[in-house]
C-alpha positions in Angstrom: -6.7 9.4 -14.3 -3.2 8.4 -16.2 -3.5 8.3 -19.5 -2.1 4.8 -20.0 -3.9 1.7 -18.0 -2.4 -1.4 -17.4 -3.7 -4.1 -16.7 -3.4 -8.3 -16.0 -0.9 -8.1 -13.3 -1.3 -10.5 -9.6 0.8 -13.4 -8.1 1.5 -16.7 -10.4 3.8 -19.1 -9.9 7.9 -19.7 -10.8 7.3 -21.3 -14.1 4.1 -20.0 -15.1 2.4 -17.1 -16.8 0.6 -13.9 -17.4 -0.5 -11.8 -20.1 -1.0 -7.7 -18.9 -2.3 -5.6 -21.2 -2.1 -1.7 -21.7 -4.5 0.8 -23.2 -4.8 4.6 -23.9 -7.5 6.5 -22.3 -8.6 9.5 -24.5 -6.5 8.1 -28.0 -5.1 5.1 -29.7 -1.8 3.1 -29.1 -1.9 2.2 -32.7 0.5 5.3 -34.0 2.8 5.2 -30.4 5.7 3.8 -29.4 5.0 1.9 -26.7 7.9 -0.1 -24.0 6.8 -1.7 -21.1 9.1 -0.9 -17.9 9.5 -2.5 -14.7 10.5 -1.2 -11.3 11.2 -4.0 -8.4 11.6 -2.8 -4.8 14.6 -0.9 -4.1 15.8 -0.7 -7.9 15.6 1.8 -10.5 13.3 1.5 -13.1 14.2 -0.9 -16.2 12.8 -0.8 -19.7 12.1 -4.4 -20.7 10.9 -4.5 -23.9 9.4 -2.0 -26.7 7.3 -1.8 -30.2 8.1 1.0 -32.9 4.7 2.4 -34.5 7.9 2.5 -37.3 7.4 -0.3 -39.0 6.6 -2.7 -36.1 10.4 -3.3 -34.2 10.8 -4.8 -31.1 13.4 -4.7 -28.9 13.8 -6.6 -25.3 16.5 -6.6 -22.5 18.7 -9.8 -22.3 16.9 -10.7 -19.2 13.3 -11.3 -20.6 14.2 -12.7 -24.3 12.5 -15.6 -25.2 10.2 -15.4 -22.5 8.2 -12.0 -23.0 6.5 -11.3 -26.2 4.9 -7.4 -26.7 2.8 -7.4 -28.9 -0.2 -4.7 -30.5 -4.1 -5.8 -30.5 -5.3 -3.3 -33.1 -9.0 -4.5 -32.6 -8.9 -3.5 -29.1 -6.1 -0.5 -29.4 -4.2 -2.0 -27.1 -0.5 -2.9 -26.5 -0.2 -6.7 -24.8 2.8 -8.3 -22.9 2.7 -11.9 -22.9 5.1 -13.1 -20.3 6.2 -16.9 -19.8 8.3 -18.8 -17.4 7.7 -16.3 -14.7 10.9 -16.3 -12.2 10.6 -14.7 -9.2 13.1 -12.4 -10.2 10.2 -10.9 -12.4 8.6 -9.8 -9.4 8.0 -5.9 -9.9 5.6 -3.3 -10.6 5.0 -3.2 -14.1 4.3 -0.3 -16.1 3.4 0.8 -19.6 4.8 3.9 -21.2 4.2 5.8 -24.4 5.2 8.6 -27.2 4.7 9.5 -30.6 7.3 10.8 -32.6 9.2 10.7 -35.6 12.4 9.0 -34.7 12.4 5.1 -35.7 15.2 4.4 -32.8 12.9 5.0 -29.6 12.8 1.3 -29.5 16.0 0.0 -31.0 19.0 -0.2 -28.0 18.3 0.8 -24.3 14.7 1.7 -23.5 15.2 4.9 -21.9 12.4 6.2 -19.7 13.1 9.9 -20.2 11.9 8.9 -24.3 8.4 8.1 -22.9 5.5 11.2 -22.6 2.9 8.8 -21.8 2.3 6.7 -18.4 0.3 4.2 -16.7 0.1 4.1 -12.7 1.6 0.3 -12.8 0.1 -3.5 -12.0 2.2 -5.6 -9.3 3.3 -8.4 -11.0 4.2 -10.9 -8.3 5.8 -14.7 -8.8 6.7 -16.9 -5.8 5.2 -20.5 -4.5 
């Protein structure tokens, strides 16, 4: 079993909304960094957003500011992507990553992949009418 476990994804429509979700199996998001990627057929795999355990940051790419929100549940340990005005340009496998550390800047600039120890095995996220 991956150690991360996302969840929330399916097929909405341009305009509307989804919230996925992403927990740890065997340990707690609380103290992680923790980005959510995205990887849409035939391109490379994009970090699209990210929260520092440092503190709280977030960071997002141009393309989903204002629109996505990440966010941590610490009831439920669990690290929540609330995603609005869905575009079919969204349309991707979605995936949640993690790592702890000591550096603050895991989450401030590009959301590199190779920064992330931790993965989940992806939800489809899929928007058309």
């Amino acid at each position: 079993q991956a150690p991360l476990v996302e969840s929330g994804g399916g097929l909405v429509q341009p305009g509307g909304s989804l919230r996925l979700s992403c927990v740890a199996s065997g340990f707690s998001l609380d103290y992680y960094d923790v980005a959510w990627f995205r990887q849409a057929p035939g391109k490379e795999r994009e970090g699209i957003t990210c929260i520092s355990a440092h503190g709280g940051g977030t960071g997002y790419v141009d393309s989903v500011k204002g629109r996505f929100t990440i966010a941590r549940d610490y009831g439920k340990s669990t690290v929540d992507l609330q995603m609005n005005n869905l575009t079919p340009e969204d349309t991707a496998v979605y995936y949640c990553a993690a790592v702890w550390t000591p550096d603050p800047d895991v989450c401030a600039g590009v959301i590199e992949r190779r920064r992330f120890s931790y993965w989940g095995q992806g939800t489809q996220v899929t928007v058309s009418s």
